[in-house]
Structure formats: C-alpha cells, structure tokens
C-alpha positions in Angstrom: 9.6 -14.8 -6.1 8.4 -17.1 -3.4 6.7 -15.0 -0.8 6.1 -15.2 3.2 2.7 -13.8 4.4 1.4 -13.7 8.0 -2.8 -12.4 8.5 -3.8 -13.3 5.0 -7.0 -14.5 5.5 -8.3 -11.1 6.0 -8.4 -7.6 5.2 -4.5 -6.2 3.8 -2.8 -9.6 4.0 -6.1 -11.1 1.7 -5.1 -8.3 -0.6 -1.8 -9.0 -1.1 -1.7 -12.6 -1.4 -4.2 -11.8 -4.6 -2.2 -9.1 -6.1 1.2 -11.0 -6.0 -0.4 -14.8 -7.2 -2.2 -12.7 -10.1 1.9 -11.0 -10.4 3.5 -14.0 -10.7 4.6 -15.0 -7.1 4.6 -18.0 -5.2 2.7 -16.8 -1.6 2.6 -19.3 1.3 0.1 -17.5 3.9 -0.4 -18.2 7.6 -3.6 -16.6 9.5 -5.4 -18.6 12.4 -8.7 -18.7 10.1 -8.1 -22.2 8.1 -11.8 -21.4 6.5 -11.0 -18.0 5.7 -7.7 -19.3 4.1 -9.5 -22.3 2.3 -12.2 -19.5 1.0 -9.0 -17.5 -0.7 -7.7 -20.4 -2.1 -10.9 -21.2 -3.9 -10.9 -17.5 -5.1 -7.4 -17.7 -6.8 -6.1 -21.2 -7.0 -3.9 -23.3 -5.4 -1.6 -23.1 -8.1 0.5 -20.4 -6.6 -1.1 -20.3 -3.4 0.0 -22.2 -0.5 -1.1 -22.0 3.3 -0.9 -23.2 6.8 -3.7 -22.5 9.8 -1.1 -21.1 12.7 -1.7 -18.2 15.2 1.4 -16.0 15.1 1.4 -15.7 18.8 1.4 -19.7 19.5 5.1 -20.9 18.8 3.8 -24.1 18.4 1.9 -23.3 15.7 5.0 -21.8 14.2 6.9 -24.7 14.1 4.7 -26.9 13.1 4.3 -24.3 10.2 7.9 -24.5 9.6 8.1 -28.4 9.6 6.1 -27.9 6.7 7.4 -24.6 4.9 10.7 -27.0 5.1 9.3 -30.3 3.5 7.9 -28.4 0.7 11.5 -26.7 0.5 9.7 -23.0 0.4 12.6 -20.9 0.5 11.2 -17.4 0.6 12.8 -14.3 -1.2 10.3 -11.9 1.0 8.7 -12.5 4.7 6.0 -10.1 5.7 5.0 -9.6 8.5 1.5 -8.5 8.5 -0.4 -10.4 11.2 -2.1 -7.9 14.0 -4.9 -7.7 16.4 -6.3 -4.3 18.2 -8.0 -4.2 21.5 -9.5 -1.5 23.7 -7.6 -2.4 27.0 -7.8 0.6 28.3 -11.9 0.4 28.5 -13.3 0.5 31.3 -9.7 0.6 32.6 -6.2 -1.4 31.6 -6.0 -5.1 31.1 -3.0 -6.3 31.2 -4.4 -9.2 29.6 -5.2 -7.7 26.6 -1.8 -5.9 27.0 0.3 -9.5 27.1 -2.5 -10.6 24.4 -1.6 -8.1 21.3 2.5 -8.0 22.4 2.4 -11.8 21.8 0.7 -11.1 18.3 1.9 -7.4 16.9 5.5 -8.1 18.0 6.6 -11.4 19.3 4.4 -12.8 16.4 6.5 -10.7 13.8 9.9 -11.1 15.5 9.6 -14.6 15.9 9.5 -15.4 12.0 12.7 -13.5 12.0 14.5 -16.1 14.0 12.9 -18.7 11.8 14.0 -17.2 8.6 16.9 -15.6 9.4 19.8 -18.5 9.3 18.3 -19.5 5.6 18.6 -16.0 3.9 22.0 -15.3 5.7 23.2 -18.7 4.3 21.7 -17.5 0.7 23.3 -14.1 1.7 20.1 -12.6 0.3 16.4 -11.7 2.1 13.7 -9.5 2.6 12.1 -8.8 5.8 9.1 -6.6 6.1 7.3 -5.6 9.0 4.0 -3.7 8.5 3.2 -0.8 11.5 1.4 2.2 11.8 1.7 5.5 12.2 0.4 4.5 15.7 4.0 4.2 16.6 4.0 7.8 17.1 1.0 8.5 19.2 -1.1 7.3 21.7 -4.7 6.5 21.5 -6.5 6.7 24.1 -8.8 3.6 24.0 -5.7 1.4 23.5 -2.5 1.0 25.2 -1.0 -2.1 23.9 -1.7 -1.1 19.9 0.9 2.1 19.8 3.3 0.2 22.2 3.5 -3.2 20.3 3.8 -0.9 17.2 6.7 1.2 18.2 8.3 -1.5 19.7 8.1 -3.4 16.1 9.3 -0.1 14.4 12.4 0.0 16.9 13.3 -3.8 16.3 13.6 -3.4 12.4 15.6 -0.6 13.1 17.9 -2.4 15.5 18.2 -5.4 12.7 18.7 -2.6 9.8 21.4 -1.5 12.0 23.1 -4.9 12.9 23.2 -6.1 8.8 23.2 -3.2 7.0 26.9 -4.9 5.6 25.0 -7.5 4.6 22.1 -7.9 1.6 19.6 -9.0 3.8 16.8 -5.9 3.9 14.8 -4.9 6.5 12.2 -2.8 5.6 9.2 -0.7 7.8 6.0 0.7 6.4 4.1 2.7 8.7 0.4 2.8 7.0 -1.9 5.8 8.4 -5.6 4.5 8.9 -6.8 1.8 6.8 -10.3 0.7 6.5 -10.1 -3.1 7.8 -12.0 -5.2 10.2 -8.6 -4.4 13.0 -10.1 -0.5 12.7 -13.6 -0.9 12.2 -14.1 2.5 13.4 -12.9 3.6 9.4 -15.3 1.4 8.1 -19.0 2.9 6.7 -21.7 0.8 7.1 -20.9 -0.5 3.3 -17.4 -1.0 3.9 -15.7 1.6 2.3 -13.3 3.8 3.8 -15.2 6.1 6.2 -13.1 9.3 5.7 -11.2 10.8 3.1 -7.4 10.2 4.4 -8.6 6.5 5.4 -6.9 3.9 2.7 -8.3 0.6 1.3 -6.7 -2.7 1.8 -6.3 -3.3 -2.0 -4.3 0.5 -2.0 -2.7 -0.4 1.0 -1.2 -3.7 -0.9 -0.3 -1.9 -3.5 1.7 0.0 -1.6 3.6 -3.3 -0.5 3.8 -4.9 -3.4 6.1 -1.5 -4.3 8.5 -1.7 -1.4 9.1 -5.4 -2.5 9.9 -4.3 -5.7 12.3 -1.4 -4.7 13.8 -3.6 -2.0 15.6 -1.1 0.4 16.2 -0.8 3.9 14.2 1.9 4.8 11.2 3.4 6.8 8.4 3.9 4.4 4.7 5.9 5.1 1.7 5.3 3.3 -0.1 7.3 1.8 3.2 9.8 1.3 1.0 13.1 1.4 -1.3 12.5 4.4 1.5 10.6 6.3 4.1 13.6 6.0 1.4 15.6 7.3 1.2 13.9 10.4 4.9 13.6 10.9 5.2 17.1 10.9 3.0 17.6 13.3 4.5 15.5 16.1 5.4 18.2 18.0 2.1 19.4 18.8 1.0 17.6 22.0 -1.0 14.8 22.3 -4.3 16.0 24.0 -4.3 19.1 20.8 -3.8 16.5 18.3 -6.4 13.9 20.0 -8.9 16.8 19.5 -7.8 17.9 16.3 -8.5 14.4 14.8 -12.0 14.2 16.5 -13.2 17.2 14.8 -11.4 16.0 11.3 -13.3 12.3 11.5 -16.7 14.5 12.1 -16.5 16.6 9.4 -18.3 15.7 6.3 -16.3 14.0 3.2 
C-alpha cells in the first residue's frame, strides 16, 4: 500500500515509517525537519521511502507538498495524521499564542490533509483516514490548555466525517494513545529514554499499534494500550482535581 505520514522525522511517526517500508509499503512522510527526514532515509532507503520538508500548520507548505505528491502520482491507500506539538500555555498564565500555535498544528494541520485527499479517494470510492489523539481528549491538564482542546476537537471531527460517509468505503478511524514516551511528553521520558513509568508506551509499541488498525481498516475509536486505557475511561466520572491527584501519586510511585 502506498502510505501518507505527517511528523515522521521523530518519535511515533519515525517508527512507523520503519515498520511499514521494512512491511512492504510505500511511505511518503512530511515533518518540518528535512535533516531529520534525510537522516531516516539513510537508515532505511529510499527505495520505499519518499518525503517532503512541510510544516503541517503552513498551507503553503502543504501545497507545495501536494504539487509534488501529484507529479509523482502517489495515490495513497492510508493518510495518517500524526503530526503534533505540546506547549505549556498555561505557565506562568495563558498564551493565546501558544493557543492559536498547537490548534494550527494538532487540528487544522490534520484536517487540512483531509480536504487535500479527500476528492481522490471518493473518486477511487476507497480510503483510509487516520487521525492519531490522545486520551487527553478526555481531561484537562493543567499545564496545558491548547493540547486536550486541539485533541478533542480532532476526536469530534473524525467523528463528524465517520458520520457524514459512513455509506461510503472511505474509513475514518481514531486512536486515542495513553502516555507515550516521546520528545512531545518528555516528562515520560527517564534520563535514558525509556519509558519513565510502567503504563507509559514506547513509540515502536505505539506503531505497532497503528500498523494494526491499518490492517483491520474500520471506522472506529480505538485506545492503546486496551488494559490501561479502559481503565482510565472508566474512571471519567471521577472529577478532575481527584483524578489530577490520583495521577501525581501514581507517576511517583516506584516501578
């Protein structure tokens, strides 16, 4: 399959363009560091590897990307939409800077590739949209206003675009990942890089995890990983400032 990837230069989008070229796929990624991307290539080829410097959030880097997704006539079966920033903007009060900043990546940066794609898989009548979120969809945190926000308001768009083409075979898929130990949450990293605490995931686990909603291609809201993930869903009617402090005391006990 010939796949879509926005932030793969770094941390789950680096992942996954490795575990689907060494699968088989085609992968054209996008990120906005061309040396990181150039660094990825020399790691697995450019055989199967294809990719564009473009920051999500510039729609002229977008469509210069697309001028030349369309003269290499990639056609792609699967667009996911990975690419995300995280900012404390609500330290030492809110920004509404930072706000606009991680709206125009997180969600108008995903939704905007929707509109780019869209008119070539309904004309093939077949496509795969994937939008990667987080369980911050469903609480706040209190260092940052503009990550759950842009998140939940990413969540509600696939559902809105499940809902308008769900008579159609064009998929729309959401995976809500718990914490994962990349450079956009370094406070799960340890000092070595590994995941800091036990429920915290890698970025190779976490593109694992895509790589099997690709291959089940369904509409549907997925959570990764399943165990810890349903925990925290059933927990979301406990309020905020008891599960703020229930968290704290989890992330400082040993494991």
């Amino acid at each position: 399959m010939n796949i879509f990837i926005t932030g793969a230069s770094k941390g789950i989008g680096r992942e996954l363009v490795k575990l689907l070229v060494k699968n088989g796929h085609t992968v054209w990624g996008v990120a906005r560091r061309d040396d990181l991307l150039y660094t990825l290539e020399k790691e697995i080829g450019k055989d199967h590897f294809f990719h564009t410097q473009c920051d999500v959030g510039n729609i002229k880097d977008v469509l210069e990307t697309m001028r030349f997704i369309r003269k290499r006539s990639f056609h792609p079966d699967v667009v996911i939409l990975n690419a995300a920033i995280y900012m404390q903007d609500l330290t030492p009060h809110y920004s509404h800077r930072f706000m606009t900043e991680v709206f125009t990546t997180n969600l108008f940066g995903a939704l905007f590739w929707v509109e780019m794609f869209l008119p070539l898989v309904l004309a093939r009548r077949s496509g795969h949209f994937i939008a990667i979120s987080s369980t911050s969809a469903f609480r706040p945190d209190p260092g940052s206003l503009s990550l759950p926000a842009s998140k939940a308001a990413l969540s509600m768009a696939f559902r809105s675009l499940r809902l308008r083409y769900e008579s159609s075979k064009i998929i729309f898929s959401t995976i809500h990942f718990g914490p994962v130990a990349t450079s956009i949450s370094p406070k799960y990293v340890s000092p070595i890089g590994r995941p800091k605490y036990p429920f915290v995931l890698t970025a190779a686990a976490a593109a694992k995890d895509i790589a099997k909603v690709i291959r089940e291609r369904r509409s549907h809201d997925y959570f990764f990983p399943v165990l810890t993930t349903l925990i925290f869903r059933l927990t979301l009617f406990l309020p905020d400032n008891f599960f703020a402090r229930v968290s704290r005391f989890l992330k400082k006990s040993p494991g």
